[in-house]
Steps between C-alpha positions, in 0.01 A plus 500: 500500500113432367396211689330413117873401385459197705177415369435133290217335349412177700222270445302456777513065467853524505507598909541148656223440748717162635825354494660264265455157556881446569673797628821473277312421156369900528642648173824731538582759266922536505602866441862633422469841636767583277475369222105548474468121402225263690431144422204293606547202766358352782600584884700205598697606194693772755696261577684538156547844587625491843864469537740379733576785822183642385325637841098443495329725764117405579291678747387257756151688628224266539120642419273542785152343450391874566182530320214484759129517398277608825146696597515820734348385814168686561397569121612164316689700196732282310873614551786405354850563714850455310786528807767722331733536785543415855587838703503327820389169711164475308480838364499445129432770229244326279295581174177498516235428202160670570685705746217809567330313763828415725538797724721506838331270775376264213552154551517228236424125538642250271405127465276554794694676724779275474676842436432817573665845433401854617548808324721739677579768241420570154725599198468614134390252217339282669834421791402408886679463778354127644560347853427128415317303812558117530568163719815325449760551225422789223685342202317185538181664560588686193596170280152414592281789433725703209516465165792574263516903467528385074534842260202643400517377122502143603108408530505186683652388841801202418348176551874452694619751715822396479487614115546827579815449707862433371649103634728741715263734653623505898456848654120594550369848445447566107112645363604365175773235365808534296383345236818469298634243700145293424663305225771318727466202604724312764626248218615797320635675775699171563639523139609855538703456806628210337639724244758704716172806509517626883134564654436814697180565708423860579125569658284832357113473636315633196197707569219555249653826351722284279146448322415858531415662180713838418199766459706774454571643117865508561756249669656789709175569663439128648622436829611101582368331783711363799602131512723384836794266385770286692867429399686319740872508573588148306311605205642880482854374496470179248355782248800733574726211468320420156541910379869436606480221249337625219202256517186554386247611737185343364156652691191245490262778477452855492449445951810366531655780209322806732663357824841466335540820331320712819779317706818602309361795391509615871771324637704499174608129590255179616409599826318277797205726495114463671357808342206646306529595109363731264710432252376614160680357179412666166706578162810694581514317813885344503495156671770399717417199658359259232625356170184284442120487538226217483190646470114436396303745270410812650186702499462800240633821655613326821765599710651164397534517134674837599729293687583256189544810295749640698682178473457481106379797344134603479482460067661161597285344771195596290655347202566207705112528642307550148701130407357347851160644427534344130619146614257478752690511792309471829547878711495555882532312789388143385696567155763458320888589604767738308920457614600823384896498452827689348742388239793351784448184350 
């Protein structure tokens, strides 16, 4: 497949550079899968839509303030250090901006020398491997010194950090937030239990390559990044008890809809599983695991609008994209929310 057939027109002021000013009065765009029909409401209109035995399944990963801005000791050069993934103890994989100057043996100081890391191997694109030097706890030296690792289409930093979290966020270790679950809010939350809806946490740390643009000329030809998920036992058997039951799955976000599917795609049942994923999900792919997805507006020729077309058909979801684009709707991770569903009800 030409990576060109999942190409769209969108206007550069319709990228929201900062949240809403109440997470559930985003827009949401309600799609029958089936019935290619959508209708305009707002997000705490879900609720509506939601039904009784329904099973809601939210990743839990919280985003690390990972996002370090430093000077190579001995020279002064600015550097900027993303932490992608912790190998070990305080061996982290990182990203580094202005990365030519950071060879093995370098050292860089941030906030001075509050932290430090030393280079002790280099990788393609820009990757090191980083040994981060400190006093005391790391996380809190990192709540102090990081900033929010926010995508590179969002200009600004958030004037609140806790913006670019979900209410639920509990398990540290994300470079980037699922941003689907942005427009919940505890009230709402409340309400939705309320309603007989069972809520399901599952954990995937997302690393930047869910932001990655596809730079190959055909989908084949791209090869998906690895994200490390968590299902425990409790959570494995309430969604085999819910297949058993013919209740609707319902993913909040395409995380939480990769961790699913790579998990009963392998085991062929919900397993308890602490593994990593690759997990690739394009048209023709047959999904197993969900029923339902809440989603944001993806980028152009993103793995992730691949994703959505799998789940609706390509024509569809582009359909469905042109009337977003024409309404205004806001796209990426500060924007506006789709519940994608099938004709059951």
């Amino acid at each position: 497949m030409d990576i060109e057939l999942f190409n769209f027109n969108l206007p550069e002021e319709l990228i929201a550079q900062s949240p809403s000013k109440v997470r559930d009065e985003s827009k949401l765009l309600v799609i029958n899968k089936d019935k290619k029909t959508y209708e305009d409401k707002v997000f705490h209109d879900i609720i509506d839509y939601l039904h009784k035995g329904d099973v809601l399944v939210r990743n839990n990963t919280k985003v690390l303030p990972a996002r370090l801005f430093g000077e190579k000791e001995g020279t002064g050069a600015h550097v900027e250090v993303l932490l992608l993934k912790q190998i070990e103890g305080d061996i982290w994989e990182c990203l580094t901006g202005n990365a030519k100057p950071i060879k093995v043996g370098s050292i860089i100081s941030f906030k001075n020398g509050l932290l430090k890391a030393e280079c002790l191997e280099i990788k393609e694109e820009g990757i090191r491997i980083m040994k981060f030097i400190y006093k005391g706890i790391f996380l809190e030296i990192l709540n102090d010194v990081g900033n929010m690792p926010l995508p590179p289409y969002i200009k600004k930093q958030c004037e609140d950090n806790s913006r670019y979290q979900t209410v639920y966020a509990k398990v540290l270790g994300s470079a980037a937030a699922p941003t689907a679950g942005f427009h919940f809010t505890p009230e709402l939350l409340k309400k939705i239990k309320a309603k007989g809806i069972e809520i399901l946490d599952i954990t995937l740390n997302i690393g930047l390559g869910t932001f990655k643009p596809v730079k190959e000329k055909t989908v084949e030809e791209h090869v998906m990044h690895t994200e490390h998920y968590h299902i425990d036992k409790h959570v494995a058997e309430r969604l085999n008890i819910a297949k058993k039951e013919k209740r609707r799955i319902i993913a909040v976000g395409t995380t939480a809809t990769r961790t699913l599917e790579a998990n009963i795609q392998k085991y062929g049942v919900f397993t308890e599983a602490e593994e990593d994923t690759a997990i690739f999900i394009k048209p023709g792919y047959k999904f197993l695991a969900i029923d339902a997805l809440i989603t944001n507006f993806h980028l152009p020729k993103s793995t992730l609008i691949m994703l959505v077309s799998a789940l609706m058909g390509r024509e569809f979801t582009l359909d469905v994209y042109k009337h977003a684009v024409d309404s205004k709707y806001r796209f990426f991770s500060f924007g506006d929310s789709m519940f994608i569903h099938g004709s059951e009800d």
